[in-house]
C-alpha positions in Angstrom: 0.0 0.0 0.0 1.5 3.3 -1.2 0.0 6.6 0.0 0.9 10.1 -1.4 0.1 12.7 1.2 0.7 16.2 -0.1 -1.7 18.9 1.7 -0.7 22.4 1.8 -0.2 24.5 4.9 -3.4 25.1 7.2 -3.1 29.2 7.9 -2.4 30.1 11.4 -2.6 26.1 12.5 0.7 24.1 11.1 2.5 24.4 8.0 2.1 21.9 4.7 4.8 19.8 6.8 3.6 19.9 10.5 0.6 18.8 8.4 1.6 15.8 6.1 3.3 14.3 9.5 0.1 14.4 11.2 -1.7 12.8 8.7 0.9 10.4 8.5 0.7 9.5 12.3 -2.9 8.8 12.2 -2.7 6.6 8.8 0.0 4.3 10.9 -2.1 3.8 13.3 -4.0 1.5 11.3 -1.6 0.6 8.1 1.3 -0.2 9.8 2.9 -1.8 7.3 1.8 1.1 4.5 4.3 3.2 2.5 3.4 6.6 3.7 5.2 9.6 1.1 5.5 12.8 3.1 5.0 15.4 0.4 3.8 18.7 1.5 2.4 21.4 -1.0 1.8 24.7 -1.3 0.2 27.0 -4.1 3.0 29.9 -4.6 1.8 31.8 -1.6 2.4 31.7 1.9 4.6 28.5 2.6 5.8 28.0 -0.7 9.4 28.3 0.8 9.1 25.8 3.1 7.3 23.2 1.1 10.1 23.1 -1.2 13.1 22.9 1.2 11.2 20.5 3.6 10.5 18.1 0.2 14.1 18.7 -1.4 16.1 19.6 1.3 17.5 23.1 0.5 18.8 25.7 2.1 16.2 28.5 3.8 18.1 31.8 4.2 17.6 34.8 5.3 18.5 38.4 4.0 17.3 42.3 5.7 15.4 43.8 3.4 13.3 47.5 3.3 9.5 46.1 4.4 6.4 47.1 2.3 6.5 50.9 4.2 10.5 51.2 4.5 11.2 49.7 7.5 14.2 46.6 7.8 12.6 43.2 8.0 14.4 40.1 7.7 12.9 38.0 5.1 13.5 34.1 4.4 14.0 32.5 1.0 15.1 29.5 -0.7 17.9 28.1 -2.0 18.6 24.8 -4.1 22.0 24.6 -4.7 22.3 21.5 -7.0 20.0 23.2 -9.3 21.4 27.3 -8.9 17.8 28.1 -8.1 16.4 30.7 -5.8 13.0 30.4 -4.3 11.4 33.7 -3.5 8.1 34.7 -1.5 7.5 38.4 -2.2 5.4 38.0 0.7 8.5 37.7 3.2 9.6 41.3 2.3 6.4 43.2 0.4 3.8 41.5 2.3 0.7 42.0 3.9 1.3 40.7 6.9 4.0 42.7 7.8 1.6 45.9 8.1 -0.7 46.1 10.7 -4.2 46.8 9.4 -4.6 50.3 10.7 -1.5 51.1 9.0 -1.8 49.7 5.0 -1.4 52.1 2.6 -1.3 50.8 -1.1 0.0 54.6 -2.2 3.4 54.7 -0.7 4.0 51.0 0.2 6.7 49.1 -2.0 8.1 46.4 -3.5 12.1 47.5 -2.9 12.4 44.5 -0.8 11.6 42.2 -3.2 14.0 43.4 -5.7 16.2 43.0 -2.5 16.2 39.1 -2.2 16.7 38.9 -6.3 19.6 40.7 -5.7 20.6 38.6 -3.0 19.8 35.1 -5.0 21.7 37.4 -7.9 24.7 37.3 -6.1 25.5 33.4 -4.9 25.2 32.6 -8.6 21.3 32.1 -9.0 20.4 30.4 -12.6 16.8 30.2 -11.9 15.0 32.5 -10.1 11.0 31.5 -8.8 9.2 34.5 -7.4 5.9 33.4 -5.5 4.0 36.4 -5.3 0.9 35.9 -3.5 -0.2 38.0 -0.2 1.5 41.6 -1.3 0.7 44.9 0.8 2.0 46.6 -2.5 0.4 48.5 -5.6 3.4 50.4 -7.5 3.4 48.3 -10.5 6.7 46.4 -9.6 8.5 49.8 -9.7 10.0 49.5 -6.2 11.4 45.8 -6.9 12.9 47.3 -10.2 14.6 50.0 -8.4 16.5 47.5 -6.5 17.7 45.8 -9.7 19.1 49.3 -11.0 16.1 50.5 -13.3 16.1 54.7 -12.1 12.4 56.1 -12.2 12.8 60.6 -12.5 10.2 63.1 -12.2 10.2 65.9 -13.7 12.5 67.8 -11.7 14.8 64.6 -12.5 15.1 63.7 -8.6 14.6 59.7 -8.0 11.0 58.9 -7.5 9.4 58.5 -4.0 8.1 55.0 -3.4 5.1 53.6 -3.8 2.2 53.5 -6.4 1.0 56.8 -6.2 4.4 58.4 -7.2 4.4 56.7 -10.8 1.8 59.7 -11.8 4.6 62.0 -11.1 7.3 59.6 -13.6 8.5 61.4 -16.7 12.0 59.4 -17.6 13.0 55.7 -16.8 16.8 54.6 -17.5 17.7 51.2 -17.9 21.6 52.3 -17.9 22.2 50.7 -13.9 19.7 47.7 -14.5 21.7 44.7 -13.7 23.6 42.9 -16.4 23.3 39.9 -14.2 19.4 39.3 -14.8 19.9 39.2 -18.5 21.3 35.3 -17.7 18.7 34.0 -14.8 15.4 32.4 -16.0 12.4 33.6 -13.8 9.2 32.0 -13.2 6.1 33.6 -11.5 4.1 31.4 -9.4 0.6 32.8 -8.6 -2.5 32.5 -9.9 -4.0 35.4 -10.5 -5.1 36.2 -14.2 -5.5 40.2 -14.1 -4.5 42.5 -16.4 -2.7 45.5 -14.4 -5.4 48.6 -15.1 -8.7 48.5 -15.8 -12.0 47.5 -13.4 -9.9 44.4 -13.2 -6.9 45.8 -12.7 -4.0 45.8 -9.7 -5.9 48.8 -8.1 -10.1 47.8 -8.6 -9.6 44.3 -7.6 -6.9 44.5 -5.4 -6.6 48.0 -3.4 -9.3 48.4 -1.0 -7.9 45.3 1.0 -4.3 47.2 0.8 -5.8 50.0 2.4 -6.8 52.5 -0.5 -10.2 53.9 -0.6 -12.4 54.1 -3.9 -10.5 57.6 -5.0 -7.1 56.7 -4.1 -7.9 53.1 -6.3 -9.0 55.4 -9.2 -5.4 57.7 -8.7 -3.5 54.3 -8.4 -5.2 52.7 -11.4 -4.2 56.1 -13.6 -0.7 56.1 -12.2 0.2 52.8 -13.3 -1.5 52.9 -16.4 1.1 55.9 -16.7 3.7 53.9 -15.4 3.0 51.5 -18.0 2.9 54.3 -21.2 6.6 54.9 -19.9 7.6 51.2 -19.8 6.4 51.1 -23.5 9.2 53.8 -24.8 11.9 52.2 -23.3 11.4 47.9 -23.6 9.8 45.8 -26.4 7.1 44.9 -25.3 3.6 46.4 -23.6 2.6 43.6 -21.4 -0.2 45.5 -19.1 -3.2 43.9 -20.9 -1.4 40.1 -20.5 -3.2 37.9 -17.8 -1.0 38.0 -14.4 0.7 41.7 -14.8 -2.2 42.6 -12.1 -0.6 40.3 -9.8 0.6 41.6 -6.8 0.0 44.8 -7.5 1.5 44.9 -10.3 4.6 43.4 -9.5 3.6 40.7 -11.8 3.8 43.7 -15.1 7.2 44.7 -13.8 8.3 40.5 -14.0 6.7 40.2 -17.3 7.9 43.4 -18.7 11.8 43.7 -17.4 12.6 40.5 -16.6 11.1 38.4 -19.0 9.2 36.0 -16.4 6.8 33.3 -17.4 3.9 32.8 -15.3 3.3 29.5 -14.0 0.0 27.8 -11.6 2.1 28.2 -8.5 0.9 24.3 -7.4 2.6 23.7 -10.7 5.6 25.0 -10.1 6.0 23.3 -6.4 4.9 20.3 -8.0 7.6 20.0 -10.4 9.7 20.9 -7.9 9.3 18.4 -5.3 8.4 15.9 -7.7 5.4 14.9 -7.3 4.3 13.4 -10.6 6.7 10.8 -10.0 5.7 10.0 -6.4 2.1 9.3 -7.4 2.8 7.5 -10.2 1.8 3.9 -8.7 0.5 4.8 -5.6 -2.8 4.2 -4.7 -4.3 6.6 -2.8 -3.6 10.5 -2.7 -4.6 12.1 0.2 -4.3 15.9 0.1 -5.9 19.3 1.9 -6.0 22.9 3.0 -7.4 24.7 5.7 -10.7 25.8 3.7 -12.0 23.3 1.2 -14.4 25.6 -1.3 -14.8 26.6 -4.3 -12.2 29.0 -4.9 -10.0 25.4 -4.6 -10.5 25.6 -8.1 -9.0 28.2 -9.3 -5.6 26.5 -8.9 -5.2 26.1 -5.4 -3.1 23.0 -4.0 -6.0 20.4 -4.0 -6.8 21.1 -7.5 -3.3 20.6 -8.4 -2.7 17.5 -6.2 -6.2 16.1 -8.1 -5.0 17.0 -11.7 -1.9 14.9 -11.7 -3.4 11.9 -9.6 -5.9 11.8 -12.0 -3.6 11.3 -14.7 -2.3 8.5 -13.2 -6.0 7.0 -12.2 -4.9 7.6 -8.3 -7.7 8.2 -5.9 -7.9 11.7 -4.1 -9.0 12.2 -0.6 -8.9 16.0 1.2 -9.0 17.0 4.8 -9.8 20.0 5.0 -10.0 22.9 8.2 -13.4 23.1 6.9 -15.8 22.6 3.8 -16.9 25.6 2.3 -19.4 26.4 -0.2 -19.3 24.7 -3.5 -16.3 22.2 -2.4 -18.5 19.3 -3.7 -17.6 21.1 -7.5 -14.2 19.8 -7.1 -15.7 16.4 -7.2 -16.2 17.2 -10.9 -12.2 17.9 -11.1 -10.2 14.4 -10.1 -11.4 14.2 -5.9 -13.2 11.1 -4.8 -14.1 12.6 -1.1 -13.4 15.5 1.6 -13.6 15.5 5.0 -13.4 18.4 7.6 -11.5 18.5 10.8 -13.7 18.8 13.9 -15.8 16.0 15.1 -18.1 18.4 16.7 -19.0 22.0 17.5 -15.7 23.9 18.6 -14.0 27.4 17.8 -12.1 28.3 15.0 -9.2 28.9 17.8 -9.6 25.6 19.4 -9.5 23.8 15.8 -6.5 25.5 15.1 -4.9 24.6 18.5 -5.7 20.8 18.0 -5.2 20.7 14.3 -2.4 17.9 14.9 -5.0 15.8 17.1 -8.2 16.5 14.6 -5.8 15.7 12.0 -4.4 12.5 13.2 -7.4 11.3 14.2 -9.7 12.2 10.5 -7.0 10.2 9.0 -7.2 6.9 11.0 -11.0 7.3 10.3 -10.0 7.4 6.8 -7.4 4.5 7.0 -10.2 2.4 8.6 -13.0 2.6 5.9 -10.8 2.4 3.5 -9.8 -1.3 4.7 -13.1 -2.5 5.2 -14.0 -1.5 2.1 -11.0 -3.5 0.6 -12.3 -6.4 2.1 
């Protein structure tokens, strides 16, 4: 008996490790003699980093950066050295979880930080560069991140720009003259899975501001200021990629990837699948059991159940989830490659107290699985 557990991290409860371990336990409580495949998941946002060290055993490290609103945080990325590549959650140094909420402001916050750790990956020799960039607190297009990497933004005085996403209405030159020769040589990869363009009513700034902090004018200045941003881009690189799905991701950060950089977007369960190799690990197993701490119908639009789902089904493999909970709609993913789902508490309790005994809940949903699944092998 060969089971593939892969779940992704459960959010503010255990990461995609602590997770796949549990799960593990409660399975050998009843198959003893089972081959259990640790595999933990994520979706290119939070935990990304961690999922791919813990399943290819790389190297985390750790860099001080300037945070979303200027001030030094110490951000963790990746590092797989067999391979030269670099694994990158924007979300370590632009994200939104370093603000507090009173205090988000998607006009001056930035994504210098990020540019930051690509400098850093930059410099011990990086060949491949993934940038997961789910969870920002930024809206300046990428501008911030590009700064970092040597592209100068001038107003019209011809003083260096202020940060942030409002600032890119003032921009009247860009020069590409300090941009780092290096990134001409690394291969970058955008794991998300957002689709929107960068302005528009489905831009960066509509879709994506309010929760940043911006209010309905300040999403309307933002949206013009990086549709200006953008005009300026246009005169000085080959391309105009702000109508291309993804260059809304991340405030924009996802334009600046596409647009200097050369990135090709990837489904960020994708990417950590390839990367830990999971193809290959369900290939004769036969069961999957996968999960994430809400279990709805946004699972599928590419987050780590969907994923897991798509490549078992290629190989005819069973799918189970475990989820935090079942939201509404999960039962469409039963359309999609998953044979069943299953939520954590056995009876009423707080979100607080489901979190606290995640590993217990967890351990225990999985011996219940483990033990209808024998009798009905009988």
């Amino acid at each position: 008996m060969k089971i593939i557990i892969a779940p992704d991290s459960f959010k503010d409860s255990l990461s995609a490790e602590g997770v796949a371990l549990a799960i593990a336990e409660g399975l050998a409580q009843v198959w003893q003699s089972a081959q259990l495949v640790q595999c933990p998941m994520a979706d290119g946002g939070e935990g990304t980093v961690d999922a791919v060290l813990a399943a290819c055993h790389g190297e985390l490290r750790r860099q001080t950066v300037r945070g979303p609103l200027g001030v030094a945080v110490e951000a963790r990325w990746g590092w797989l050295a067999d391979s030269h590549t670099a694994i990158i959650e924007m979300a370590e140094a632009s994200g939104l979880q370093l603000v507090p909420p009173a205090q988000r402001d998607a006009c001056t916050s930035s994504t210098y930080g990020t540019g930051e750790l690509i400098r850093a990956a930059l410099d011990i020799g990086a060949q491949r560069i993934i940038l997961a960039i789910g969870g920002s607190a930024t809206n300046d297009g990428g501008a911030g991140a590009m700064q970092a990497l040597g592209v100068q933004l001038f107003d019209a005085e011809d003083q260096a720009l202020a940060p942030g996403g409002l600032a890119l209405a003032r921009l009247t030159r860009i020069s590409l003259e300090q941009l780092d020769p290096r990134l001409a040589q690394v291969r970058f990869e955008i794991a998300a899975d957002v689709n929107n363009p960068l302005c528009g009513p489905h831009g960066a700034s509509a879709i994506f501001g309010p929760q940043k902090g911006a209010n309905p004018q300040q999403v309307q200045q933002l949206d013009a200021a990086l549709g200006h941003f953008a005009d300026h881009c246009a005169k000085v690189l080959p391309k105009d990629v702000r109508d291309e799905p993804g260059s809304g991701a991340a405030g924009g950060l996802g334009f600046a990837a596409k647009a200097f950089l050369g990135a090709q977007f990837r489904a960020g369960v994708e990417v950590v699948a390839e990367l830990v190799g999971l193809d290959e690990a369900v290939r004769g197993a036969d069961l999957v059991i996968t999960g994430e701490g809400r279990f709805d119908a946004q699972t599928l639009r590419g987050k780590t159940p969907f994923g897991v789902a798509r490549i078992a089904q290629q190989h005819k493999v069973p799918v189970i989830v475990i989820a935090g909970t079942l939201g509404e709609g999960y039962e469409q993913m039963y359309a999609h490659g998953v044979d069943a789902a299953f939520a954590l508490p056995s009876g009423p309790m707080s979100l607080e107290q489901a979190c606290s005994e995640a590993p217990r809940l967890l351990r225990e949903r999985a011996s219940d699985i483990a033990r209808v699944w024998r009798l009905a092998a009988r």
